[in-house]
C-alpha positions as CSV (number, residue, x, y, z in Angstrom):
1,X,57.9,78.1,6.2
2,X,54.9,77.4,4.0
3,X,54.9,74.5,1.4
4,X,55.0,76.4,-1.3
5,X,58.3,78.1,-0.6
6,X,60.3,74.9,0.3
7,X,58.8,74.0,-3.2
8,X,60.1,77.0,-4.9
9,X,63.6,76.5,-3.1
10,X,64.0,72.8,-4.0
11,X,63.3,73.6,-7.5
12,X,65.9,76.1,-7.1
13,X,68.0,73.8,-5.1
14,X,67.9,71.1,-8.1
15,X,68.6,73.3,-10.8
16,X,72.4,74.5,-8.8
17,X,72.7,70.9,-8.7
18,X,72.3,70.3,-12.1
19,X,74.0,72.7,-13.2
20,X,77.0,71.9,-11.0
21,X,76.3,68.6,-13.0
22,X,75.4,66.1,-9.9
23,X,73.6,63.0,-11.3
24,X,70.2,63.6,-12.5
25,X,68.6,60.5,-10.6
26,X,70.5,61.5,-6.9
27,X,69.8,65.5,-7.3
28,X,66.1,64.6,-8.3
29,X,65.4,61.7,-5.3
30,X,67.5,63.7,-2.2
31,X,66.3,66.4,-3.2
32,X,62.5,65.5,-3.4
33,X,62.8,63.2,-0.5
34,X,64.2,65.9,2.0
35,X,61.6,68.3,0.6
36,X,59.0,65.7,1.5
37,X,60.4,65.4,4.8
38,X,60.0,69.3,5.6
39,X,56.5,68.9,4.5
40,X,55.0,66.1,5.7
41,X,57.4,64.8,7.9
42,X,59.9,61.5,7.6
43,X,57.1,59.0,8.0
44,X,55.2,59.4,5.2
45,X,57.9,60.5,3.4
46,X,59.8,57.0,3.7
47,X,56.7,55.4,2.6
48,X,56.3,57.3,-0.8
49,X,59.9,56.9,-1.5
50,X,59.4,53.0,-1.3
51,X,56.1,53.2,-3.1
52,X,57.1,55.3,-6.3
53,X,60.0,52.8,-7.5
54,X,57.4,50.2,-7.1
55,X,54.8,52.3,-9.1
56,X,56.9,53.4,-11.5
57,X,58.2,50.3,-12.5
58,X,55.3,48.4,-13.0
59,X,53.6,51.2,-15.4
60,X,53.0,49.1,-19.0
61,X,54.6,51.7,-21.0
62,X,58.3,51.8,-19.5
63,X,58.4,48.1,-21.3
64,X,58.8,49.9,-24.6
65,X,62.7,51.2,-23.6
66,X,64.8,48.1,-23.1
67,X,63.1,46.5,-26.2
68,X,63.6,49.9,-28.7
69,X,67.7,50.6,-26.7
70,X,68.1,46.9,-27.3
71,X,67.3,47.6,-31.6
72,X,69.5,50.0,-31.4
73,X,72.5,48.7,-29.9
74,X,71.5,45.5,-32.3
75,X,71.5,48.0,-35.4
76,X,74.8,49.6,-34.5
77,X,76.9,46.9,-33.8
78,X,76.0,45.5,-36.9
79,X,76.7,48.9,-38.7
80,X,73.5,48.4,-40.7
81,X,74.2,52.9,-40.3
82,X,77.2,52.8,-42.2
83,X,76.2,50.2,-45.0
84,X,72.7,52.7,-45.5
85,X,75.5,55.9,-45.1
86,X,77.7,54.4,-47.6
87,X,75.0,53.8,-50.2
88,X,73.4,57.2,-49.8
89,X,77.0,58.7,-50.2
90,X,77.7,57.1,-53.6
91,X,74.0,58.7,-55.0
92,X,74.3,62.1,-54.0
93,X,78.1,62.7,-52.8
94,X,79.0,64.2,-56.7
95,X,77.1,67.1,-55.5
96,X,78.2,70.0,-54.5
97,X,78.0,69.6,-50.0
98,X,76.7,65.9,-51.5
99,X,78.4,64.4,-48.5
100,X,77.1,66.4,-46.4
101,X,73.7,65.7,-47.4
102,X,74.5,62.1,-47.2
103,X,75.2,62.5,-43.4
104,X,71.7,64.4,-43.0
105,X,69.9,61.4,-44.8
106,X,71.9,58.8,-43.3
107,X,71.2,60.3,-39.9
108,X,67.7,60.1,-40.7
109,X,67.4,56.4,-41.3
110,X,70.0,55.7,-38.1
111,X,67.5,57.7,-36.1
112,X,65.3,54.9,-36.5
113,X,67.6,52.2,-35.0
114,X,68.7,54.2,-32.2
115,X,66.1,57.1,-31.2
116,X,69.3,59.3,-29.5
117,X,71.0,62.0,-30.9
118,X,74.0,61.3,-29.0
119,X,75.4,58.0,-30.3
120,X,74.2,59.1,-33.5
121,X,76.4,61.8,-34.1
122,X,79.5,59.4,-32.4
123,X,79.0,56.9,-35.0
124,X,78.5,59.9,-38.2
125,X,81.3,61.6,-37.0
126,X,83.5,58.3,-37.1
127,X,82.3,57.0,-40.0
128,X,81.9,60.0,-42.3
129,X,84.5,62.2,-41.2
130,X,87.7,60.8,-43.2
131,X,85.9,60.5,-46.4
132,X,84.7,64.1,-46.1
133,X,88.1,65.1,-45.3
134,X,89.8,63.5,-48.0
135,X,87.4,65.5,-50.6
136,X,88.5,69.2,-48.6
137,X,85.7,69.8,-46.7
138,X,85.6,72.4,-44.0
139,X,85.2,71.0,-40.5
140,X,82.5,73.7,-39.7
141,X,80.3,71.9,-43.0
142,X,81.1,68.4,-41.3
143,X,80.4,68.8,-37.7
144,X,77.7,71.1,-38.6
145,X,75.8,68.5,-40.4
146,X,76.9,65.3,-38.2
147,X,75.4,67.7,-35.4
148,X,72.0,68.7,-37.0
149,X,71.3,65.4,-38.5
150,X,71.6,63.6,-35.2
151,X,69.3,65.6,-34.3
152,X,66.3,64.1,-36.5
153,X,66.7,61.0,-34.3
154,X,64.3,62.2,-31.8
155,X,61.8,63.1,-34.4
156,X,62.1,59.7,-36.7
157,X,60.3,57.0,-34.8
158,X,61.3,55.1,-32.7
159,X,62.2,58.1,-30.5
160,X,63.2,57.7,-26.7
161,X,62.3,61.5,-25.8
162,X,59.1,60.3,-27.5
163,X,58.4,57.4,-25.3
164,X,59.0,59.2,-21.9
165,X,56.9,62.1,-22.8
166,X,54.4,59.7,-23.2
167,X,55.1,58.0,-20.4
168,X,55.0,61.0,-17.9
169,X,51.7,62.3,-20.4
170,X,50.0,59.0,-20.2
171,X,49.8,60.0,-24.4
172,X,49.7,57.3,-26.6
173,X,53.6,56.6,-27.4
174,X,52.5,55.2,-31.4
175,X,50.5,58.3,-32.5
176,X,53.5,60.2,-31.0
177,X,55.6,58.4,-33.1
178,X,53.6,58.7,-36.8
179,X,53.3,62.6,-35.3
180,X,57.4,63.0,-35.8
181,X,56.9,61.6,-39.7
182,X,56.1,65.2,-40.8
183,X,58.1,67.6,-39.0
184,X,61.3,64.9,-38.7
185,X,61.0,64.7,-42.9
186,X,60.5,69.0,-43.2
187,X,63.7,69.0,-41.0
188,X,65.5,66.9,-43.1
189,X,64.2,69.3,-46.1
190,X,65.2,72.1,-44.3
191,X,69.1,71.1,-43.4
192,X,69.8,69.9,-47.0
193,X,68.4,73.4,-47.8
194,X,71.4,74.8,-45.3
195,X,73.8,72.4,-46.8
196,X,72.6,74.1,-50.5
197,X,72.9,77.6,-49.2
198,X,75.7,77.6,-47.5
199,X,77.9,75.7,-50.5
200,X,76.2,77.9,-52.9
201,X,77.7,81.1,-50.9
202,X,81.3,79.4,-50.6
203,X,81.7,76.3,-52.7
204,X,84.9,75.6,-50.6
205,X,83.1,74.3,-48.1
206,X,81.3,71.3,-49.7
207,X,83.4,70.6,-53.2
208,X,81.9,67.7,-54.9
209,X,82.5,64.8,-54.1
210,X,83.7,60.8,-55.8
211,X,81.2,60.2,-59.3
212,X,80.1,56.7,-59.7
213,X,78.9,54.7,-61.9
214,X,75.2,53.4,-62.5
215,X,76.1,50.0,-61.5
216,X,77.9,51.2,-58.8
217,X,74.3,53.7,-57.9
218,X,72.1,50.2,-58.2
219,X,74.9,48.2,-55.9
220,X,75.3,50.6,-53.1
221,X,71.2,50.7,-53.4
222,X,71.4,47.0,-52.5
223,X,73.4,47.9,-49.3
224,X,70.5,50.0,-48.0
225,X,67.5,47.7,-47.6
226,X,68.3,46.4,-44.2
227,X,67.6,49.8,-42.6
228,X,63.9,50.5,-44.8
229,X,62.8,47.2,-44.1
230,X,62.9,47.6,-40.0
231,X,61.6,51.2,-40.1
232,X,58.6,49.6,-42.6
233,X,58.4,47.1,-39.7
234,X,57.8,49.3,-37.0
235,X,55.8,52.6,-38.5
236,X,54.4,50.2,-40.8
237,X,53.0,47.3,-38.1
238,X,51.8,50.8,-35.8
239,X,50.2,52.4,-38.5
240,X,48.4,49.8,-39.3
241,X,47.5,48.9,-35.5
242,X,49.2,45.5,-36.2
243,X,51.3,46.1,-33.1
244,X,51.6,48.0,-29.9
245,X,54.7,50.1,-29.5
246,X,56.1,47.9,-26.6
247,X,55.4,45.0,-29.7
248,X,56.9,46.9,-32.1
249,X,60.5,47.3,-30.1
250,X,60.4,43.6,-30.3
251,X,59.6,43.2,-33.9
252,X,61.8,46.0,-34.8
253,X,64.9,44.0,-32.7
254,X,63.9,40.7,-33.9
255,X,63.9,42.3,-37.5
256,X,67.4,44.0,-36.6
257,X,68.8,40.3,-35.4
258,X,67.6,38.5,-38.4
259,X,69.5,41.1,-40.8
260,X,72.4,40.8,-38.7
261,X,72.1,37.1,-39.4
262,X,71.2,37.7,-43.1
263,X,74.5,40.0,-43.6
264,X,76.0,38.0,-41.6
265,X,77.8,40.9,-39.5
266,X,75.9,39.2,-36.4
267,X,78.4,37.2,-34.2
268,X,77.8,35.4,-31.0
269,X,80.1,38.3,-29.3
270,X,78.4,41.2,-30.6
271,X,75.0,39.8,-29.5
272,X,76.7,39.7,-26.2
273,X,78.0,43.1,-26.2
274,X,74.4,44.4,-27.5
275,X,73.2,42.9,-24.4
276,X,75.5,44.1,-21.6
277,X,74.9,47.7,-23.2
278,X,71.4,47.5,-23.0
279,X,71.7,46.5,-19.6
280,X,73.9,49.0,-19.0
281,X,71.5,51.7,-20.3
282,X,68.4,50.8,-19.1
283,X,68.5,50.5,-15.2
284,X,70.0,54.0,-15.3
285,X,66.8,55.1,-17.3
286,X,65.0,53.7,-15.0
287,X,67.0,55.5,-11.9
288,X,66.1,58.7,-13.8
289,X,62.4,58.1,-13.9
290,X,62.3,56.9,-10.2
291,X,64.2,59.9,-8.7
292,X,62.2,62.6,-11.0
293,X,58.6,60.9,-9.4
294,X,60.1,61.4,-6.1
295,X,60.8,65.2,-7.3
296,X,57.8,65.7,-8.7
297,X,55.3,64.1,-5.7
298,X,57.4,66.8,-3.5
299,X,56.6,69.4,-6.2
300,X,52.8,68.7,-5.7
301,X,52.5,68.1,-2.0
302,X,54.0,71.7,-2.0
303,X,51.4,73.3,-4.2
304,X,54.2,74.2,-6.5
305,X,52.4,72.9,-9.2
306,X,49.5,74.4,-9.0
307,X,50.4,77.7,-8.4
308,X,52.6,77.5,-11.4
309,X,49.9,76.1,-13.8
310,X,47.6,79.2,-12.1
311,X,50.6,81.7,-13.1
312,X,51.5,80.0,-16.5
313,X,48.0,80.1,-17.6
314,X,47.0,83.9,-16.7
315,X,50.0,85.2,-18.8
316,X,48.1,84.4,-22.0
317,X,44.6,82.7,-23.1
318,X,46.0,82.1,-26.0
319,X,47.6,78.3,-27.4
320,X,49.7,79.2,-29.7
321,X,50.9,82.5,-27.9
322,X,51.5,80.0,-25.2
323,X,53.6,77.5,-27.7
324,X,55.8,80.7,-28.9
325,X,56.5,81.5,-25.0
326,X,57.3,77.7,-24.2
327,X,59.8,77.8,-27.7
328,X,61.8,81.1,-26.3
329,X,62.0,79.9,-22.3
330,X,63.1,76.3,-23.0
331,X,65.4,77.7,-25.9
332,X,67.3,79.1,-23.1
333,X,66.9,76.8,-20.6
334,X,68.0,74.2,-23.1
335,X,71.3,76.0,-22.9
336,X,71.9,74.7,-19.4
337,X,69.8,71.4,-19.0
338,X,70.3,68.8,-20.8
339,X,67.2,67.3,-22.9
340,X,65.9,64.6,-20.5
341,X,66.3,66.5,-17.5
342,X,63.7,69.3,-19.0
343,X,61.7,66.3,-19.8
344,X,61.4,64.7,-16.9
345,X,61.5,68.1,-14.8
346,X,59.1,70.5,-16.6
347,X,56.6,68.2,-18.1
348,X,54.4,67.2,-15.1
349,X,54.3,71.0,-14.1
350,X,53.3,72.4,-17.4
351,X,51.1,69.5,-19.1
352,X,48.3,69.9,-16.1
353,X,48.3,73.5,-18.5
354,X,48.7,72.3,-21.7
355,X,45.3,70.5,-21.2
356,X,43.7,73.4,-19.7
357,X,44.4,75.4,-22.8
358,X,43.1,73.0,-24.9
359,X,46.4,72.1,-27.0
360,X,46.5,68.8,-28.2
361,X,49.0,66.4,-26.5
362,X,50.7,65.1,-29.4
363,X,50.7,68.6,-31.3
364,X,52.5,69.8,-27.8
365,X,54.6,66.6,-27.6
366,X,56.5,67.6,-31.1
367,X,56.9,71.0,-30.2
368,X,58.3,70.2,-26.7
369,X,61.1,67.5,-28.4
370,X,62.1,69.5,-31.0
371,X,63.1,72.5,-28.8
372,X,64.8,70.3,-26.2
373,X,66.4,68.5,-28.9
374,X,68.2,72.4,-29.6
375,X,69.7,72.3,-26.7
376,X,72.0,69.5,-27.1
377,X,73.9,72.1,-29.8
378,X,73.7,75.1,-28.0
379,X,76.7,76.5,-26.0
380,X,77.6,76.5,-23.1
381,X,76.2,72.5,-22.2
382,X,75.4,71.8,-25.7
383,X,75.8,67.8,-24.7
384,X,76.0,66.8,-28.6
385,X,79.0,68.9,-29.5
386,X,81.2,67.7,-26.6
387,X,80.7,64.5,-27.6
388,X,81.6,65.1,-31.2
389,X,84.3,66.9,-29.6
390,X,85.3,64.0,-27.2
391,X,85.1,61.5,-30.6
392,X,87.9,63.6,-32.4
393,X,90.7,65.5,-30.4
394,X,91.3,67.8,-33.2
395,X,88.3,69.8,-33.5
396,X,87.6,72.6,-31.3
397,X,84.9,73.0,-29.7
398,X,84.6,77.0,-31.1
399,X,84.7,75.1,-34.7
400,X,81.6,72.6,-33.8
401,X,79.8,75.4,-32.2
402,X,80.5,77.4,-35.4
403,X,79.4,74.8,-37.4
404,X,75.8,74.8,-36.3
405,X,74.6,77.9,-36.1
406,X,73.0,77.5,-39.8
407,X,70.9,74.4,-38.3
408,X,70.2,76.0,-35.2
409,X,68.4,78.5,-37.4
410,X,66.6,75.7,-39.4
411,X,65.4,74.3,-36.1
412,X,64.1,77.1,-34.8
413,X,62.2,77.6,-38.1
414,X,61.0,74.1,-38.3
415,X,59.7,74.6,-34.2
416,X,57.6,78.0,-35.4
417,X,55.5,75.9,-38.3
418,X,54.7,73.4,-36.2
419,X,53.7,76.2,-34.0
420,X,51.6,78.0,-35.9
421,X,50.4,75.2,-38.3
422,X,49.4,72.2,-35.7
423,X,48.6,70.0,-38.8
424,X,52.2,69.2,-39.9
425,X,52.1,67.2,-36.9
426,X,48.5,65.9,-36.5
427,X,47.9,65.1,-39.9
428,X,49.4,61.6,-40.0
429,X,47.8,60.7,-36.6
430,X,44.6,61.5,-37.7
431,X,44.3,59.3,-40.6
432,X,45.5,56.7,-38.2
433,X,42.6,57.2,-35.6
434,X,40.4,57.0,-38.2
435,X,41.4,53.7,-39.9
């Protein structure tokens, strides 16, 4: 049997077992490691399976994660989310969908403590859910928008999805981050749009919400500086090449400790908790990353990768014909795979390409994220909704799934102009370079 073919069917292999929902690390490593086996035999094959957790390990950039998933456990136990939810809520929640808006904004600044979609819409869903509720909003309005928002985590900086793209792209993580500024704020735009629309057609589904007063406005206003003076910290201190990004997870979490001081929502237990969780997350990161190089060495030995970048290339010369092709197959594939595995599966097949074409690595970056980043609301695996789903019992799943469709659309739309107008995410890391 030729290399190539065990390549093909261990790519094929992976994929049943992902599907079948085997852990990503073990289907990505046994996999790899028996493919390498068949092709170069158990020797050598021993040998890079004790080298790459070595390799990968030491690479500078991987320092960046437990300092950012440290900030964000920091940010969330000290609900610095729900103080800068609250005090968007009494602003704009007289509105018509005015909640609902709140939830997109608020998501927006909690994307920048945590950089995952995931515990995002958990904590939205807990926190704004009753209130909505008590003003009659439809569950399809609520989920819809805790769902969407979320979503502008992985565009707001700090972004994990960000951070291993670079990582596997050798791109540099801080222009990657001041790239998501522009699209992450036209998303925002865009939702709120869907929240207008859609309360416009049916007012039912978003009736306005508690007025308050001015003094109320200027005191809830008060509650909401914690969370703009840590993003300031870290776009600010990259933007201004005051920092590294691997220095600005530390200055962001030592920002994030010294409000939770401040507030005094910090405790000696929480800082404990914050720890084990990070602890928690970041070994099995780092299982992820060591079984997908094993994968991907296997891939290469094989001559998979080559012969796909040969394919993938001759199908069109053009970039952005290429982008619009990459949009539609991992719009589907989304639909199975979760985010991360895409990442980690695709990305060292298809960047060898990118370059090839000429398509900017940062412009390609944004456009990759955002379309994984659809298919954690997609059915039948959308990862997103069954949490939301897991968070409250008495929601359906059909309801969630319902309630997105609108933002779907809005990310879809959002992923097309960045397509077809490379600048909405270049723009901002230009005028950086050039500084």
């Amino acid at each position: 049997m030729s290399p190539l073919i065990i390549g093909i069917a261990g790519l094929i292999v992976v994929f049943l077992l992902l599907f079948l929902r085997m852990p990503i690390a073990i289907a990505f490593a046994s996999v790899g490691f028996f493919g390498l086996c068949l092709i170069k035999g158990i020797g050598p094959a021993l040998s890079i399976l004790g080298t790459v957790p070595y390799t990968a390990m030491t690479m500078y950039v991987w320092t960046t994660v437990p300092l950012f998933v440290f900030m964000g456990y920091l940010a969330q136990h000290t609900r610095l989310a729900e103080e800068f939810y609250d005090g968007i809520r009494r602003w704009v929640g007289h509105f018509r969908g005015g909640l609902a808006t709140g939830v997109i904004l608020g998501n927006m600044a909690f994307g920048a403590c945590t950089g995952d979609s995931i515990s995002a819409s958990v904590t939205f869903l807990t926190v704004s859910l009753p209130e909505m509720r008590k003003y009659k909003y439809a569950d399809t309005l609520t989920t819809g928008a805790v769902a969407a928002g979320c979503q502008l985590a992985v565009l707001i900086p700090p972004s994990l999805p960000f951070i291993v793209y670079g990582a596997l792209t050798e791109t540099s993580i801080g222009e990657l981050f001041i790239a998501g500024i522009f699209p992450g704020l036209l998303l925002t735009v865009l939702f709120i749009g869907v929240i207008y629309v859609l309360c416009l057609r049916n007012p039912a589904l978003g009736p306005p919400g508690p007025k308050t007063t001015f003094k109320e406005k200027i005191g809830a206003a008060r509650g909401m500086w914690a969370l703009i003076t840590m993003f300031m910290v870290i776009i600010g201190g990259i933007y201004l090449g005051l920092f590294s990004p691997t220095e600005a997870g530390a200055a962001g979490a030592f920002v994030v400790f010294l409000l939770g001081l401040v507030t005094k929502r910090l405790s000696w237990q929480l800082l404990k908790t914050a720890i084990k969780d990070t602890g928690r997350t970041v070994p099995m990161i780092g299982f992820l990353v060591v079984g997908t190089l094993v994968f991907n060495r296997f891939l290469t030995m094989s001559g998979f990768t080559v012969a796909i970048a040969k394919f993938v290339g001759g199908l069109t010369e053009s970039p952005v014909a290429f982008l619009f092709i990459i949009v539609l197959v991992f719009f589907i594939l989304g639909m199975f795979l979760d985010a991360l595995s895409l990442t980690l599966l695709t990305i060292p097949i298809l960047f060898p390409v990118v370059k090839a074409m000429g398509i900017d690595p940062i412009h390609f970056g944004v456009v990759f994220v955002i379309v994984t980043a659809l298919g954690t609301l997609t059915p039948p695996f959308g990862i997103v909704v069954y949490a939301m789903s897991g968070a409250t019992r008495d929601i359906s799943l059909l309801t969630i799934f319902r309630g997105v469709v609108p933002f779907v659309i809005a990310m879809l739309v959002c992923n097309l102009l960045a397509v077809f107008f490379p600048q909405i995410s270049l723009f901002l890391p230009g005028t950086m370079m050039n500084r």
